[in-house]
N, C-alpha and C positions, 0 to 999 in steps of 0.2 A: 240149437238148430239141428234138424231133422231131416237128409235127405235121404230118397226111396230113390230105388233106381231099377226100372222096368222094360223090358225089353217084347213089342208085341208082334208074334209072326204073323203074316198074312199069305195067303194063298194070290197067285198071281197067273195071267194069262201070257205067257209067253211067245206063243205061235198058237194061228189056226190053220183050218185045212177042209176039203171037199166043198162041195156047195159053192163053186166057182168064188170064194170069197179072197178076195185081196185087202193084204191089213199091210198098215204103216207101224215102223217100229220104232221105239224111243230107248237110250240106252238110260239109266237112273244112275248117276253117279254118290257115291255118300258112302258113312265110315259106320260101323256095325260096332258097340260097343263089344269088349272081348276078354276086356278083366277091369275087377274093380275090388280091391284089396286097400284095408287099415291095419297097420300093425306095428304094437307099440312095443318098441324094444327099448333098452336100457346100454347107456354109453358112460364109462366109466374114466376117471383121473382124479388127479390129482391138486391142489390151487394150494399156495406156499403163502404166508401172511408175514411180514416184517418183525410183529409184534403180535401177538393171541390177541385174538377180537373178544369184547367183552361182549359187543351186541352184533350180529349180522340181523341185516336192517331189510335187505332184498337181496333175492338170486332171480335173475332173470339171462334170457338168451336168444340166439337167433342162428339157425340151424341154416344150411344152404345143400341140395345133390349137388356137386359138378362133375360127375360122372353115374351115367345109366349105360350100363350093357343087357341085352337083352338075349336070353335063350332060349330054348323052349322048354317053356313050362318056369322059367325062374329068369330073374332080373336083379344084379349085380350094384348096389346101389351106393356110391362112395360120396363122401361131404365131410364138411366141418359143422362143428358145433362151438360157438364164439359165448361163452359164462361169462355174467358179468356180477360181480357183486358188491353191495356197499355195506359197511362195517362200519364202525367206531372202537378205536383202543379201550384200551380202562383208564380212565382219568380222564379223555381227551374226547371231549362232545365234537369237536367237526369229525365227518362226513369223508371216509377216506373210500376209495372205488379199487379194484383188483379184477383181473380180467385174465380166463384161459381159454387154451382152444383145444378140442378134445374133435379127433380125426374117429370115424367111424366108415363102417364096410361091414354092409349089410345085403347078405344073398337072401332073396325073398323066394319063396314057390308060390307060383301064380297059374293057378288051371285056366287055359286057354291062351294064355300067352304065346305068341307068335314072334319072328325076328321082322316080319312084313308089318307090324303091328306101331302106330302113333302111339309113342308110351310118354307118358308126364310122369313124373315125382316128385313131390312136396314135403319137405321133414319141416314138423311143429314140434318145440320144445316145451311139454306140458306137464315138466314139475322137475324137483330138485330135491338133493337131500346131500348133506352137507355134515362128514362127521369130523372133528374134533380130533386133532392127531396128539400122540403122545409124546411128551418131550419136545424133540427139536424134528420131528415124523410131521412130514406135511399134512394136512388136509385130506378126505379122501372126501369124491365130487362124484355121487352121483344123479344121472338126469334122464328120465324119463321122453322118451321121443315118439313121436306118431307121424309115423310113415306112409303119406297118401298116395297108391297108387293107378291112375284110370289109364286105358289102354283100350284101344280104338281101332278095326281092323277096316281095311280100306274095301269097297267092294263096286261092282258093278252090274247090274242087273238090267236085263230086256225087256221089255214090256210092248205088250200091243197098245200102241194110243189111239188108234181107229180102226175100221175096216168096213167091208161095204163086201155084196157080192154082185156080179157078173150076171148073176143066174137068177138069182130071186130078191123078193122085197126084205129087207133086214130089221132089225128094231134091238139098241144095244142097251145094254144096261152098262153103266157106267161105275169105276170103283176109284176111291180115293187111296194112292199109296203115300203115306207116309217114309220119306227119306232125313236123314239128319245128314250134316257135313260140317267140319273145323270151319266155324266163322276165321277166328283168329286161336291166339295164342296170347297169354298174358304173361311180361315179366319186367314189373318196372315198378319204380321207387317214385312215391310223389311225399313232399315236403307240406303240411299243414302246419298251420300257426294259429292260436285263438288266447286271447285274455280275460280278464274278469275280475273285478273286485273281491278282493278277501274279509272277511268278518272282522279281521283280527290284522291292522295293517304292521305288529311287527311277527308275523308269523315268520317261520323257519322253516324251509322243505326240505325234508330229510329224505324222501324215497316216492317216485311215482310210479303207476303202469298204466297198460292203455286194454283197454277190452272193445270189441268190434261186433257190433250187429250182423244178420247175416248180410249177404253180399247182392243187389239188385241191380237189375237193367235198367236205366230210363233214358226216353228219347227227348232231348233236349236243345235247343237252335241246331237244329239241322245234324246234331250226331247224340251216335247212342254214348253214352257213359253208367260206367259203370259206379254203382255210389254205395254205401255204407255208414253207419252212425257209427262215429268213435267215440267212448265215455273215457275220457282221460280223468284217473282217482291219484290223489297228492297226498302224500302224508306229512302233517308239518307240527312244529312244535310252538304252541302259543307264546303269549309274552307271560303266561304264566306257568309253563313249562309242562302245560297240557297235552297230550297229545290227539292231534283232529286231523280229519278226512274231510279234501275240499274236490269236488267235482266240476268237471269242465266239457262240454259235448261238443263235439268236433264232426264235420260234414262230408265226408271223401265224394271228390266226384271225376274221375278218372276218364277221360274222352278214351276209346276205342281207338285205334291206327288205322280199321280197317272204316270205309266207309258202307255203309247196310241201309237199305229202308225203312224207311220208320213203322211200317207194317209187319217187319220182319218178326217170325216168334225166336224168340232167341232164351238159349237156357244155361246161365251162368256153371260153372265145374271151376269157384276158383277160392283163393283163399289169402287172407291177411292176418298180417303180422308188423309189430313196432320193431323196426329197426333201430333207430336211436329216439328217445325218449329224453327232453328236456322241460324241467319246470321251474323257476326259478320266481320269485319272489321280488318287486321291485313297487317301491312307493307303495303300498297294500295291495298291489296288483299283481294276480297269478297271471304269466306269461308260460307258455305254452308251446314248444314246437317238436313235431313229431313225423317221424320221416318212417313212410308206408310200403310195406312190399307187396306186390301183386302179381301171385301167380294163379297160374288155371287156363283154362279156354272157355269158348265161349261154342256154345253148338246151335250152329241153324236150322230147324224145323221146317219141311217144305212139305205141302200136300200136291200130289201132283195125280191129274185125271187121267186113269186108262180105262180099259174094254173088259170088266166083269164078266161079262159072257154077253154071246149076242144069237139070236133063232131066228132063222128062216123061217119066211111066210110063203105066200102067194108067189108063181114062179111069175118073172116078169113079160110085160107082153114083148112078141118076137120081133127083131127090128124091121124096117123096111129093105129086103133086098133088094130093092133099088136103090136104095143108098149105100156108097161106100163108105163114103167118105164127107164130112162135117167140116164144117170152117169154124174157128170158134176164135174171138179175139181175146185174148189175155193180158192184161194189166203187170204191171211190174210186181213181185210178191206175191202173186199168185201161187199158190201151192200144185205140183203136178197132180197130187193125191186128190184134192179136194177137186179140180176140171174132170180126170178119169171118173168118181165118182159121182159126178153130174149127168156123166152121159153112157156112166155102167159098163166101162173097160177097163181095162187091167193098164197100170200106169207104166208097163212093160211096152203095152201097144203103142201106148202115145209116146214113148221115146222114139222107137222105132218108127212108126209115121214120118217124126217130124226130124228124124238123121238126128237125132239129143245126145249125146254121150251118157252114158249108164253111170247111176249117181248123182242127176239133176235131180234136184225136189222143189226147186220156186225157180218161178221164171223173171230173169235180170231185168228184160227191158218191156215195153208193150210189144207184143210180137203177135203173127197170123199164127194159130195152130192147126191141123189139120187132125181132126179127133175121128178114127175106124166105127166104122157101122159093122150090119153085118158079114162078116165073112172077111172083115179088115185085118 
């Protein structure tokens, strides 16, 4: 699996000015990606065995951060890494398991990283290597880790979302910004279980793991979940002391916490891992249960309309100076913006007209307004 990660600037209207134009302004809230950094170090120890293993059979793992410090330009990144491995003596076919924990603190340099900055970190345990100690010399364990760093800078941005002038006829061109923002946050263990007839019903399972599709959205009775395909592979020994690979496809589908639209575009940043892995063999039946970690966020995609630019036309015809003053009736929800540029005043005027307090924009109840003519 292949992610790109692109970030596109856009030029944006901020304020205008002259040409008697009055514009409304919208703030854009959303997180500005700010770093996004992989990197794979190597965490070293030790694992002690009772008796020298004739066969190691699997090493597998499950890495965890519980602690991210962030500073500038670099980020502090401390966990454990839980090895797990299954063996067999010499002479002795069952199935014996040994488990260590290897503490790692890892300072990463990350260009652009901020302490103002939403940082996530994910360590993947993505290989092992396991040498062979001499005499009564433990083990020495080492394991390969990939360290996913994304980092999200919070921001807030002005924009014109209308405007109208005073003075003359207008005509706007309209521009779509694009804002992203932390739907959620992912970090939770769900339990699947799935069975299946075996070829071979006195088979022996000696070693399993589980491999995961990429990670997708879909919206489903009423909430989004997040899902993935798990191929869980068995390795077992026949009743004629064969050794075979039985496969089992397993369906994650993880509900969200947060509640979202079902229109929503939303762009998965997460990642899975087998926590505990059991497969065990019963009646010729492969039984199956696998317990899934899920971290990442989830980012919401929002297009939102403002004022590309806008040209003065034609100047407007001049009012009647015999009118001061307009009656205008206004509905509840009414916008002050949207009445002023009905009747080509400045939504300054009509507060003052009507005694408003400054920072009304829709109007609570049905109420009389009294909207300035010329000279108001």
């Amino acid at each position: 699996m292949v992610s790109v990660h692109t970030q596109v600037k856009t030029d944006v209207i901020t304020a205008l000015s002259d040409g008697g134009v009055e514009q409304k302004l919208v703030t854009l809230s959303g997180v500005r990606r700010a770093a996004v950094l992989e990197k794979l170090v190597t965490v070293e120890g030790e694992i002690r065995f009772p008796t020298p293993p004739a066969a190691v059979l699997d090493l597998s793992g499950n890495a965890s951060v519980g602690d991210l410090k962030l500073l500038n330009g670099k980020a502090v990144a401390k966990g454990v890494l839980v090895v797990s491995c299954a063996w067999r003596a010499e002479g002795d076919p069952a199935l014996q398991g040994q488990s260590v924990n290897l503490n790692f603190n890892q300072v990463l340099d990350v260009d652009g990283l901020s302490e103002d900055c939403r940082c996530l970190c994910v360590a993947e345990p993505v290989g092992f290597t396991l040498t062979e100690g001499e005499g009564e010399e433990p083990s020495r364990l080492t394991a390969n880790l990939m360290l996913r760093l994304r980092a999200w800078r919070p921001y807030q941005l002005q924009c014109v979302a209308d405007a109208f002038s005073t003075k003359f006829e207008t005509e706007q061109t309209p521009q779509t910004v694009q804002t992203e923002s932390l739907a959620c946050t992912l970090d939770k263990t769900v339990t699947l279980t799935g069975s299946g007839p075996l070829p071979d019903a006195g088979a022996k399972i000696l070693a399993c793991f589980a491999s995961f599709g990429p990670a997708l959205l879909a919206y489903r009775e009423n909430n989004w979940d997040l899902t993935s395909r798990v191929t869980v592979t068995s390795f077992g020994e026949n009743s004629l002391s064969e050794l075979e690979s039985y496969e089992k496809v397993l369906e994650l589908a993880l509900p969200l916490e947060r509640e979202l639209p079902s229109d929503a575009e939303l762009i998965p940043e997460c990642w899975l891992r087998a926590e505990d892995l059991r497969c065990v063999c019963a009646n010729g039946t492969l039984e199956v249960t696998l317990s899934v970690k899920a971290e990442g966020a989830i980012l919401q995609r929002s297009g939102n309309t403002c004022v590309g630019s806008i040209a003065l036309g034609e100047p407007l015809t001049p009012a009647d100076p015999e009118i001061s003053l307009r009656i205008y009736y206004a509905q509840a929800g009414e916008e002050l913006f949207a009445i002023a540029r009905r009747f080509h005043v400045s939504p300054a005027q009509m507060l003052a007209a009507n005694d408003l307090a400054e920072g009304i924009t829709a109007i609570d109840a049905p109420q009389r307004l009294l909207v300035p003519g010329a000279g108001g």
